[in-house]
C-alpha positions as CSV (number, residue, x, y, z in Angstrom):
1,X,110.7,107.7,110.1
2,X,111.9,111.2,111.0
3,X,114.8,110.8,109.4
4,X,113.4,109.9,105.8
5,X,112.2,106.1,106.2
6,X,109.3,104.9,105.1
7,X,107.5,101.9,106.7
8,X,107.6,98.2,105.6
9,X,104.7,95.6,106.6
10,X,103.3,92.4,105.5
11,X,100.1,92.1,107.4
12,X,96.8,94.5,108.2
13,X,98.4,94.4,111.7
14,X,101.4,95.9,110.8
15,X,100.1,98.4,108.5
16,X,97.9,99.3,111.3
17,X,100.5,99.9,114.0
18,X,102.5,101.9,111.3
19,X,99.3,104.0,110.8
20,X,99.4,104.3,114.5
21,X,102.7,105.8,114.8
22,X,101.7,108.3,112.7
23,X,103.4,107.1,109.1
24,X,100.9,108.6,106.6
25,X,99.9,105.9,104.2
26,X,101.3,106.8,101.3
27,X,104.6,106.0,103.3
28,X,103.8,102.6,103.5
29,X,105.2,99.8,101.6
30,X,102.4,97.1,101.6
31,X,104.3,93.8,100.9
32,X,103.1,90.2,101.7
33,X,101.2,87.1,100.1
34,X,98.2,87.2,102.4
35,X,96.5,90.5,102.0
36,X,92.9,91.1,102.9
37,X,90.0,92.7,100.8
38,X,89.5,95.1,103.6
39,X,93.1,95.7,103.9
40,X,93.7,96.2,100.1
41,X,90.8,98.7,100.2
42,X,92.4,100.3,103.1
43,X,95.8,100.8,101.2
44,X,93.7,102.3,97.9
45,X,92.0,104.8,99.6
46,X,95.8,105.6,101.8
47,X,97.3,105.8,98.8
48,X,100.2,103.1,99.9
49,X,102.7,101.8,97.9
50,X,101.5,98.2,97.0
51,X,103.3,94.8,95.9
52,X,101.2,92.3,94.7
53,X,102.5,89.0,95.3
54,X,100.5,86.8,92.9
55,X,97.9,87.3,90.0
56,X,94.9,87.1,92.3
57,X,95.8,89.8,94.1
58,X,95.5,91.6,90.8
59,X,91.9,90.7,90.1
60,X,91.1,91.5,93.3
61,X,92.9,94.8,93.2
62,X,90.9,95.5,89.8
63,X,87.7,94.7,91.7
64,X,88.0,97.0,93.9
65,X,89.2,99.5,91.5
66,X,86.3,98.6,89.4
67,X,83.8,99.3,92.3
68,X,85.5,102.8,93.8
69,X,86.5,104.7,90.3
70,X,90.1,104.6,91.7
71,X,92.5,103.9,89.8
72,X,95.7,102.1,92.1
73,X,98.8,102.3,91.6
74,X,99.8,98.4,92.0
75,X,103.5,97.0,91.4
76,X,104.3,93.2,91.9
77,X,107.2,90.9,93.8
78,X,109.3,89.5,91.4
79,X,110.8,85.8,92.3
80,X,113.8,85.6,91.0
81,X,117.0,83.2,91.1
82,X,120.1,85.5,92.6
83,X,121.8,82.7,92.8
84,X,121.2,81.7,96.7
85,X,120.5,78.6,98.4
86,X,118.3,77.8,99.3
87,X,116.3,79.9,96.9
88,X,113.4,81.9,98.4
89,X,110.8,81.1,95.8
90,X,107.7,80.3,97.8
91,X,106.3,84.2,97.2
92,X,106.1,86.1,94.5
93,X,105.7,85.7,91.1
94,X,108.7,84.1,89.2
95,X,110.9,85.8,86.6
96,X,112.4,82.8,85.2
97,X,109.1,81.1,84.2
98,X,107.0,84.4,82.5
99,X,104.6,84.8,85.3
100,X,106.0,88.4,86.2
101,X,105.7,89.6,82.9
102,X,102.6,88.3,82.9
103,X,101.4,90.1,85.3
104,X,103.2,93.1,84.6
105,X,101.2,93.0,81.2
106,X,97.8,92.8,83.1
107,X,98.0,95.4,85.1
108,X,99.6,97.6,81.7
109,X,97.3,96.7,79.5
110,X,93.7,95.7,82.1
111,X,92.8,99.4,82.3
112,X,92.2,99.8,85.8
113,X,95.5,99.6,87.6
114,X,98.4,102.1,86.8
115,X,101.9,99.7,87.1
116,X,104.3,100.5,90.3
117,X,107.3,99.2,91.3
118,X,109.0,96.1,90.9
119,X,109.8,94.3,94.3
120,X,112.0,91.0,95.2
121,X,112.9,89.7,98.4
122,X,115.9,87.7,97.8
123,X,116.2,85.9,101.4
124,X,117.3,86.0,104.7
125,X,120.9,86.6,106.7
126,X,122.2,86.8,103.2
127,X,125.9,87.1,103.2
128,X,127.4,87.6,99.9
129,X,126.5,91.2,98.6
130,X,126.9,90.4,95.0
131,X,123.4,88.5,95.8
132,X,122.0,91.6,96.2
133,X,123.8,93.2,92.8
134,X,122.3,90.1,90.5
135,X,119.4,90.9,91.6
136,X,119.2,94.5,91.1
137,X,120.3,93.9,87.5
138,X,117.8,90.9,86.6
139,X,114.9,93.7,88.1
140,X,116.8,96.5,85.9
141,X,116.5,94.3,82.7
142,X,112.7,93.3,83.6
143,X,112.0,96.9,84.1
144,X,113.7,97.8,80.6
145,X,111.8,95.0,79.0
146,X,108.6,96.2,80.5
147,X,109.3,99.8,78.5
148,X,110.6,98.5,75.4
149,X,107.8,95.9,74.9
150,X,104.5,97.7,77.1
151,X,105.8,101.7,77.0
152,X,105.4,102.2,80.6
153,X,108.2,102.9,82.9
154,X,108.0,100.9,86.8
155,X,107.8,103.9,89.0
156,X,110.7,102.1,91.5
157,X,112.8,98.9,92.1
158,X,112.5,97.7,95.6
159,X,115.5,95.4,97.2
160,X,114.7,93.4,99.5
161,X,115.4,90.6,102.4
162,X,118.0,89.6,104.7
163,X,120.6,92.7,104.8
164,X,122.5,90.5,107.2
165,X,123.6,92.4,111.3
166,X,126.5,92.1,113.4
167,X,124.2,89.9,115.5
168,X,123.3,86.0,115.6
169,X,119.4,85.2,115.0
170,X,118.7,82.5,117.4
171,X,120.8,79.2,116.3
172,X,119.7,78.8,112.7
173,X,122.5,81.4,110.8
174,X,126.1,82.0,112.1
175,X,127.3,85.2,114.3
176,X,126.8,88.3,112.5
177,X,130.7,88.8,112.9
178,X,131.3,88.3,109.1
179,X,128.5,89.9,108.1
180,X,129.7,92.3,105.3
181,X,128.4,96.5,105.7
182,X,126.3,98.7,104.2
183,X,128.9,99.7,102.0
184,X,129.2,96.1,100.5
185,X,126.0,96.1,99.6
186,X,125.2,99.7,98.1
187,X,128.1,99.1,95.8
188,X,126.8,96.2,94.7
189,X,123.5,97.3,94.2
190,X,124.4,100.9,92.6
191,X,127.2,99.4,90.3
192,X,124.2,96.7,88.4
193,X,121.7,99.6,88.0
194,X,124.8,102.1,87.1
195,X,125.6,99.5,84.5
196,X,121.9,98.1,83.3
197,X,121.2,102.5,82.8
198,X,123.9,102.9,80.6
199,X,123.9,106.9,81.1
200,X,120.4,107.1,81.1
201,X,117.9,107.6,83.4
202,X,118.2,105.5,86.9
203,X,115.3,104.2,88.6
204,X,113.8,105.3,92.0
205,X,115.6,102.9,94.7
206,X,113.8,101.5,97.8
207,X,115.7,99.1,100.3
208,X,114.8,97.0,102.6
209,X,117.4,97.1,105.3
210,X,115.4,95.2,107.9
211,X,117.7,93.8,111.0
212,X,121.0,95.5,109.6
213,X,119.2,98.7,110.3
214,X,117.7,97.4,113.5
215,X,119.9,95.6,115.5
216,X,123.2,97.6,115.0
């Protein structure tokens, strides 16, 4: 965190310990499918950057919105196919099928929620860094569909899941030997959005390193 990074958790506990170590809320990427009332209320008033991982979150988010005069700033995880298998689609709302432009539009167009970032988590120990560049450019169309058809920008894209280490995770994925770098990645990722931009503006980039960062 001293050197720029902000903190990622999925569960009251872990925002908690990040709060504990002294990463301001507003540094605080609030992922996850299970979030609490009292932990959503928590990352309002904190200011955190939220991803909502399906529509009831939403509501909920509006309730509380409704009931403190706030007005959050709420993005959502996007499922989407990046042409993995198995595909991670148990979280998240998919691309494929409407439902994240459906959300998308509620939290446009409800009047109590100001739209974030867009946010996918594509697996883990994944392996083949064009992965990572389809999905880049599948959140880079969604987010220029979003301003085309609603007139609001996303204020980020988020990448995440499974940037794969030089390490073996227990018995279920092979020896992180051929596990390609960093470098592998970030041109895969910067050469979709440098291509879905065309010249024009890029969007703000979050991503989620997780054990690459970690264990090596």
């Amino acid at each position: 965190h001293q050197e720029g990074s902000l903190a990622e958790v999925v569960s009251g506990m872990e925002y908690e310990k990040a709060r504990r170590l002294g990463v301001p809320g507003d540094r605080i990427v609030f992922n996850g499918p299970a979030k609490t009332e009292a932990e959503l209320r928590r990352a309002v008033a904190e200011r955190a950057v939220i991803h909502a991982d399906h529509l009831e979150e939403i509501y909920l988010l509006e309730k509380i919105a409704a009931e403190t005069g706030a007005r959050p700033t709420v993005g959502i995880r996007v499922s989407l196919d990046a042409g993995i298998q198995p595909r991670w689609d148990r979280f998240g709302l998919g691309l494929e099928n409407g439902q994240a432009m459906q959300a998308v539009r509620r939290i446009a167009r409800g009047g109590k929620l100001q739209l974030g970032g867009l946010h996918t988590h594509i697996g883990t120990f994944v392996l083949d860094p064009a992965a990572y560049g389809r999905a880049a450019a599948k959140l880079a169309e969604l987010s220029g569909e979003i301003e085309r058809t609603l007139g609001v920008r996303p204020s980020h894209l988020d990448l995440g899941g499974g940037f794969a280490s030089n390490n073996t995770l227990a018995t279920q994925y092979q020896a992180g030997a051929i596990a390609p770098g960093i470098a592998d990645k970030a041109a895969a990722i910067g050469g979709a959005l440098l291509d879905a931009a065309g010249g024009g503006p890029l969007p703000k980039l979050y991503v989620e390193t997780g054990r690459a960062m970690i264990d090596d």
